[in-house]
Each structure stands twice: as structure tokens, then as C-alpha cells.
Residue frames as a rotation matrix with the C-alpha (Angstrom) as fourth column:
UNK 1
-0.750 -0.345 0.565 171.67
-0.167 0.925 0.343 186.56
-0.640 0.163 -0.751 143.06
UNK 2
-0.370 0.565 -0.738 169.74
-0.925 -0.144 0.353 185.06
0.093 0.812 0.576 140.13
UNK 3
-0.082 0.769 0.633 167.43
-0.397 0.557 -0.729 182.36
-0.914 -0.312 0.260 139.56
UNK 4
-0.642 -0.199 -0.741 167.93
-0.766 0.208 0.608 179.79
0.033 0.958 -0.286 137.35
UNK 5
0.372 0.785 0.496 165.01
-0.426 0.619 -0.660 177.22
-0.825 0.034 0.565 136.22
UNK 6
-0.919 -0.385 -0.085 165.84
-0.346 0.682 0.644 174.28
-0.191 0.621 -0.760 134.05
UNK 7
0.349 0.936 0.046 162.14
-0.784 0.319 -0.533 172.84
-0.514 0.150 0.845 132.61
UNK 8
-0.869 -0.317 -0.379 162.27
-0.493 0.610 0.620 169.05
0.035 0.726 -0.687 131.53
UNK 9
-0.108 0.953 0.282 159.40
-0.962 -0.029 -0.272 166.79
-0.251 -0.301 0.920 130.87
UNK 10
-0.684 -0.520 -0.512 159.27
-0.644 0.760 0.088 163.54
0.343 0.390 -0.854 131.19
UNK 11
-0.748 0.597 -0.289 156.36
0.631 0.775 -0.035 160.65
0.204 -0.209 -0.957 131.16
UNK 12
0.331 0.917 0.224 153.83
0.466 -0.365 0.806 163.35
0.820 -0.162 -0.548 131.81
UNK 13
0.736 -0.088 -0.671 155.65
0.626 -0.286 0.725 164.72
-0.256 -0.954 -0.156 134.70
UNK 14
0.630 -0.475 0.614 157.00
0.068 -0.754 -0.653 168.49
0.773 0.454 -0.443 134.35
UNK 15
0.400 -0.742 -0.538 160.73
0.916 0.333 0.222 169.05
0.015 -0.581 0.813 136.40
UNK 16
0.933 0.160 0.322 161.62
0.185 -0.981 -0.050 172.21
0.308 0.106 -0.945 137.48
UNK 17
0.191 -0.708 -0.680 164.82
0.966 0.258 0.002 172.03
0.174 -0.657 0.733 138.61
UNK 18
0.998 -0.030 0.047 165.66
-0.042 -0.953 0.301 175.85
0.036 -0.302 -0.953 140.74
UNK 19
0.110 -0.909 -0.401 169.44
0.975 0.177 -0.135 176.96
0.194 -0.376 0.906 141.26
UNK 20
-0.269 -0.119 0.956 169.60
0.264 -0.964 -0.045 180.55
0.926 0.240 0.290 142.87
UNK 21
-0.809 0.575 -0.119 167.52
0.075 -0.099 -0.992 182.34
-0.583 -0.812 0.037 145.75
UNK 22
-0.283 0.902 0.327 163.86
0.764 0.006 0.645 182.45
0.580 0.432 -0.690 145.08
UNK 23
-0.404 -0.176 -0.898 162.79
0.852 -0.429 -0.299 186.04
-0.333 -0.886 0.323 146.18
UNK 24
0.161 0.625 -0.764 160.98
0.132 -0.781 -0.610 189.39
-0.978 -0.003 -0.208 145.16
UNK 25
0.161 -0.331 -0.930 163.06
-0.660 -0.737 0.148 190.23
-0.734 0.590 -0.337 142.75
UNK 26
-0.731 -0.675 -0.101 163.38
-0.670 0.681 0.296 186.40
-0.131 0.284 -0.950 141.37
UNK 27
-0.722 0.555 0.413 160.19
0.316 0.796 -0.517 185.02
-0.615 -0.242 -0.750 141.77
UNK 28
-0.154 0.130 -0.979 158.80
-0.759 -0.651 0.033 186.31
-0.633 0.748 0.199 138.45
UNK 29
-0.271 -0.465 -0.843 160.56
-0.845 0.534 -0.023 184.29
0.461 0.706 -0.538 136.62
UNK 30
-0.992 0.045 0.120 159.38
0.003 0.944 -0.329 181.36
-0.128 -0.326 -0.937 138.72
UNK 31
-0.223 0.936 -0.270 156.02
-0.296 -0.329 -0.897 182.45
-0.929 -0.120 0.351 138.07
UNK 32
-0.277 -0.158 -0.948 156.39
-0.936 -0.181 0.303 182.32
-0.219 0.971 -0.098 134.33
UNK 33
-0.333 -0.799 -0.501 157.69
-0.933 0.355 0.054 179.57
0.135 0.485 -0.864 134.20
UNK 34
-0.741 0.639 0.209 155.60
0.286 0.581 -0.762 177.44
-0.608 -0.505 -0.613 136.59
UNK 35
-0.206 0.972 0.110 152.77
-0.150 0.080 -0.985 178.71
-0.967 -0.219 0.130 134.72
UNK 36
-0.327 -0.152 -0.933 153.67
-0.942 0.131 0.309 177.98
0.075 0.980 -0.186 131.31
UNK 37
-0.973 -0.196 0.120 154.42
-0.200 0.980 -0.017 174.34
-0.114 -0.041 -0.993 132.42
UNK 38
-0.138 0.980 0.145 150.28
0.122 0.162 -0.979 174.36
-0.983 -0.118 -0.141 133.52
UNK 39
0.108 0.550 -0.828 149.28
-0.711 -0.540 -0.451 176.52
-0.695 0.637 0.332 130.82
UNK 40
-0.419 -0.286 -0.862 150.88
-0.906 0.200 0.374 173.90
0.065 0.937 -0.343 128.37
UNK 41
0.100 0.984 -0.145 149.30
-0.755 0.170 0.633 170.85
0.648 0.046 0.760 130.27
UNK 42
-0.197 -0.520 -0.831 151.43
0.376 0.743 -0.554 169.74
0.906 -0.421 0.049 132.42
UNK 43
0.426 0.572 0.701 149.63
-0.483 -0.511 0.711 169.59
0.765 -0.641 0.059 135.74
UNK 44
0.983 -0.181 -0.037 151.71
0.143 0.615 0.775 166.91
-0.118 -0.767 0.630 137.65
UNK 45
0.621 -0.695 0.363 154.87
-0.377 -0.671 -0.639 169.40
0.687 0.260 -0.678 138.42
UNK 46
0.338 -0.652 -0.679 158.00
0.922 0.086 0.377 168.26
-0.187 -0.754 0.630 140.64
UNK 47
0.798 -0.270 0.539 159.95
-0.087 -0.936 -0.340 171.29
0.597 0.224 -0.770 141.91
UNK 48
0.306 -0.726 -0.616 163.44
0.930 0.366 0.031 170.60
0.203 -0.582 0.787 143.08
UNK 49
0.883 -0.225 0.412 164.64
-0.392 -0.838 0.380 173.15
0.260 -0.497 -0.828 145.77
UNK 50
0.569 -0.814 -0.119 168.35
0.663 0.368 0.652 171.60
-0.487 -0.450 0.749 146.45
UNK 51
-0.166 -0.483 0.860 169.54
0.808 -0.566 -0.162 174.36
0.565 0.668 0.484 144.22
UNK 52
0.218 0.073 0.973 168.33
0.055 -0.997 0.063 177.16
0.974 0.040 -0.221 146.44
UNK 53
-0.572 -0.664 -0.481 169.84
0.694 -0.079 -0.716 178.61
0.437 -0.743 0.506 149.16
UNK 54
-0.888 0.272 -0.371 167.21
0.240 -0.413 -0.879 180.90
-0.392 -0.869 0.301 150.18
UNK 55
-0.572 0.788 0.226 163.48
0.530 0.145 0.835 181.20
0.626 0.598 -0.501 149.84
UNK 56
-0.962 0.240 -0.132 161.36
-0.063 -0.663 -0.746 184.17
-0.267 -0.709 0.653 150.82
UNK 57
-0.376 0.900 0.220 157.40
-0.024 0.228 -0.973 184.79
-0.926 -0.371 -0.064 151.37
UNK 58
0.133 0.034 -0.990 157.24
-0.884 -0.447 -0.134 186.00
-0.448 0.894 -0.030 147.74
UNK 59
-0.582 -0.231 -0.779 158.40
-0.766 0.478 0.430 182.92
0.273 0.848 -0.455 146.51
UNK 60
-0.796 0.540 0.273 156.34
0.389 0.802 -0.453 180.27
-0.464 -0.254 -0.849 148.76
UNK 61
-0.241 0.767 -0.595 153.58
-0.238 -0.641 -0.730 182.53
-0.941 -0.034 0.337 147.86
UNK 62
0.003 0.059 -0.998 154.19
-0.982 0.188 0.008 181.78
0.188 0.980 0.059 143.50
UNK 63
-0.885 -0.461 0.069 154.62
-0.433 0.759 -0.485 178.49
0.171 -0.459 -0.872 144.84
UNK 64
-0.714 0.656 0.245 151.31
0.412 0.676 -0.611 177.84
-0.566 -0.335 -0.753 146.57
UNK 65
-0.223 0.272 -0.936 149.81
-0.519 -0.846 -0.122 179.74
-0.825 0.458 0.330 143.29
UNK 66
-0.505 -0.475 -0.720 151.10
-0.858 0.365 0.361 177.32
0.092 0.801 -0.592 141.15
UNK 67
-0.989 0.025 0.144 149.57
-0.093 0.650 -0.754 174.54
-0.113 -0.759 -0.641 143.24
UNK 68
-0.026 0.963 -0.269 146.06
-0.168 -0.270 -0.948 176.30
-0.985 0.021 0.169 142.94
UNK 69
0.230 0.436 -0.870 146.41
-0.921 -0.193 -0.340 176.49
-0.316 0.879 0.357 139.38
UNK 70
-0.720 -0.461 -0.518 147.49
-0.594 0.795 0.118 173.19
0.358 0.393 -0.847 138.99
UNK 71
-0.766 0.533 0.360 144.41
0.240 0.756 -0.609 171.38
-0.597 -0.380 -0.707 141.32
UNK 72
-0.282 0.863 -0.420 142.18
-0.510 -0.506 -0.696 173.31
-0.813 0.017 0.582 139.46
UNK 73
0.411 0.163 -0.897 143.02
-0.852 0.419 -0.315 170.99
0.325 0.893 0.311 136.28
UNK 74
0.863 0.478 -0.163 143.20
-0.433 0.866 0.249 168.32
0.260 -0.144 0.955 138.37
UNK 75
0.021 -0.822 -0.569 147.59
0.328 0.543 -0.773 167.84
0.944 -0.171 0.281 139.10
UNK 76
0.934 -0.283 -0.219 149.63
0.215 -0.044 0.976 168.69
-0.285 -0.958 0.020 142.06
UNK 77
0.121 -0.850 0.512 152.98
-0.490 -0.500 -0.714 170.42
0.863 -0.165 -0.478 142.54
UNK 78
0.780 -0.376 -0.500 155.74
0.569 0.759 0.317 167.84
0.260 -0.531 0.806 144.54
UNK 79
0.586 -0.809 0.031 158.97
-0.804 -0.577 0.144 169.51
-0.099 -0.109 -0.989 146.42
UNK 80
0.793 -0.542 -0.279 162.20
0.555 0.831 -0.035 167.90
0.251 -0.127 0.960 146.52
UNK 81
0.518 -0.230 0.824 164.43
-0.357 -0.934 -0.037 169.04
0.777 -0.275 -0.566 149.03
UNK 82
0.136 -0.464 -0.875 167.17
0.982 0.182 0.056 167.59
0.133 -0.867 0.481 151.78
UNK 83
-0.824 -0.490 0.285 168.24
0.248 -0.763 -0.597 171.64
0.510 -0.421 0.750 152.75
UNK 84
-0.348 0.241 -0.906 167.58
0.935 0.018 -0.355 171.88
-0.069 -0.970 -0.232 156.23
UNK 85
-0.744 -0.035 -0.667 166.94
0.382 -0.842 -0.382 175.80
-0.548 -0.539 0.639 155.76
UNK 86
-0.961 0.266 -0.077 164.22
-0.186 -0.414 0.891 175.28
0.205 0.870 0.448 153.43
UNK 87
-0.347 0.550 -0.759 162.77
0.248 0.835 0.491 172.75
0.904 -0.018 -0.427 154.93
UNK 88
-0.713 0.012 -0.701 162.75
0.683 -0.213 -0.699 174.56
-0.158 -0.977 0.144 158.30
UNK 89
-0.851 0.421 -0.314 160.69
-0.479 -0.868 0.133 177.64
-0.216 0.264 0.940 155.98
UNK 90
-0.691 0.649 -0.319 158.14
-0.442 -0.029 0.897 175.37
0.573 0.760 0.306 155.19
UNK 91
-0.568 0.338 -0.751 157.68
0.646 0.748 -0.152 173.81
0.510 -0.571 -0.643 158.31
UNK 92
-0.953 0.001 -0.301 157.48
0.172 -0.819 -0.547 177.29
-0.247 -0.574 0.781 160.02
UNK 93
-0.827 0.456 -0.329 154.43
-0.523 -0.839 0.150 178.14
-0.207 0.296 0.932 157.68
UNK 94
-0.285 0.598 0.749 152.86
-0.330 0.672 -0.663 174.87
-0.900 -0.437 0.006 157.80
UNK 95
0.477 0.487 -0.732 153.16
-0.849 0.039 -0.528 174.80
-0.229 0.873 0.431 154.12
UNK 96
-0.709 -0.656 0.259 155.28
-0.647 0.752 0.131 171.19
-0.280 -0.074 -0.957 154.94
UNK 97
-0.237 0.827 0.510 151.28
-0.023 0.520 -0.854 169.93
-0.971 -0.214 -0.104 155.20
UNK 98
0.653 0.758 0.009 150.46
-0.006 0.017 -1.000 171.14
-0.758 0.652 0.016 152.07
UNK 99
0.225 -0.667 -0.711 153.69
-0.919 0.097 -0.382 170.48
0.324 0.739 -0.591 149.74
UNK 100
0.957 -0.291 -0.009 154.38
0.276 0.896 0.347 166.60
-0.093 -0.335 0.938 149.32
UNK 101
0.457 -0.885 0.086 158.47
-0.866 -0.421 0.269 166.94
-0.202 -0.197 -0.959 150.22
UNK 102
0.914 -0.228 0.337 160.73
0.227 0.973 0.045 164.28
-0.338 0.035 0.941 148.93
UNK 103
0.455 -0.887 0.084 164.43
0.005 0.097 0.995 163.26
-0.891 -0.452 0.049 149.31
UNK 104
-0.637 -0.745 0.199 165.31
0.210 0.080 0.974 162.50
-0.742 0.662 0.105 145.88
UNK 105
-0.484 0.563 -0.670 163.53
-0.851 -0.482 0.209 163.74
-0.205 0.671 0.712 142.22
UNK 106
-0.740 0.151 -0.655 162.85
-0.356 0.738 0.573 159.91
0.571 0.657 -0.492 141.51
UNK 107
-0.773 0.344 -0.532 161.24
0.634 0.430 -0.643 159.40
0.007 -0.835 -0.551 144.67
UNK 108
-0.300 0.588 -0.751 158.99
-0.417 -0.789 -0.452 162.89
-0.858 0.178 0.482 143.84
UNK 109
-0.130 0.427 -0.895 158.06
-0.906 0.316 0.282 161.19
0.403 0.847 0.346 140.13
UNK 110
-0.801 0.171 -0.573 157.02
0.031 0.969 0.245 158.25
0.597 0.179 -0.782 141.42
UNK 111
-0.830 0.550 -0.089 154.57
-0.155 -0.381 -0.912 159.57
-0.535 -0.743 0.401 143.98
């Protein structure tokens, strides 16, 4: 399966939107892509996961990367996410504590 990323930007606030699995072979390209967004100066990132159906260590992993390189200039990196099996992957790893999670993208850009 592939891994599609959609990048919009709006008000200062960069929108990833995912549709695929996020995994070894897929989380590259989320790398990239997340780090362009930084690299260009967008440091206050939503990432919608309702597109993905499955998310392995590899990807939480580009994930809490992104995060680092984003506090480091000073944003933060928001989920948005109602799938129960994602949400169960982040509780597991305790990375629920350290990703704000929100129901809808509007509710994640307003934060």
C-alpha cells in the first residue's frame, strides 16, 4: 500500500492530510515531507491520521522526529484522529501524552 500526503497551509498552520499505511517502506515520504513543511517555516503542523489504516514503529518514530524538529523552532505537531486502531497505537506507547489528539482538523487548528 502507498502513502499519500496532501500539504495545505493555511493562517500559519501547515495540514498534512495522510491516506495510506504509514510504515518502513512509506515513512520516507512522510519524512520529507514533514520536514520540508519545518524547513520552510511552518512549525505549527496538524497531521490528520483518519486516512490511515495502519501505523507502524517506523512511522510514530518520523512522527516524534518531526515534533523535535518542530519544538526546536518553537511549534508543535497536533494529531487528528477518531480510528480506534490508531488511537489504541498511541496509547500503547504513551505517545497519546505527548501528541495533542483531536476529533476534527478544525478543532486541531484552533488549539
Amino acid at each position: 500500500m502507498e502513502l499519500d500526503v496532501r500539504a495545505t497551509r493555511e493562517n500559519g498552520v501547515c495540514v498534512l492530510e495522510l491516506h495510506g499505511e504509514v510504515d518502513v517502506y512509506t515513512s520516507p515520504a512522510l519524512k520529507e515531507r514533514l520536514v520540508a513543511a519545518i524547513e520552510d517555516g511552518c512549525n505549527d503542523i496538524v497531521v490528520a491520521l483518519d486516512g490511515v489504516g495502519f501505523i507502524d514503529s517506523s512511522g510514530l518514530g518520523v512522527l516524534v522526529g518531526g515534533l523535535r524538529r518542530a519544538k526546536e523552532r518553537g511549534g508543535a505537531i497536533r494529531l487528528v484522529c477518531t480510528r480506534d486502531n490508531i488511537l489504541k497505537i498511541f496509547r500503547i506507547t504513551g505517545l497519546d501524552k505527548v501528541f495533542p489528539t483531536f476529533a476534527t482538523l478544525e478543532e486541531a487548528k484552533e488549539f
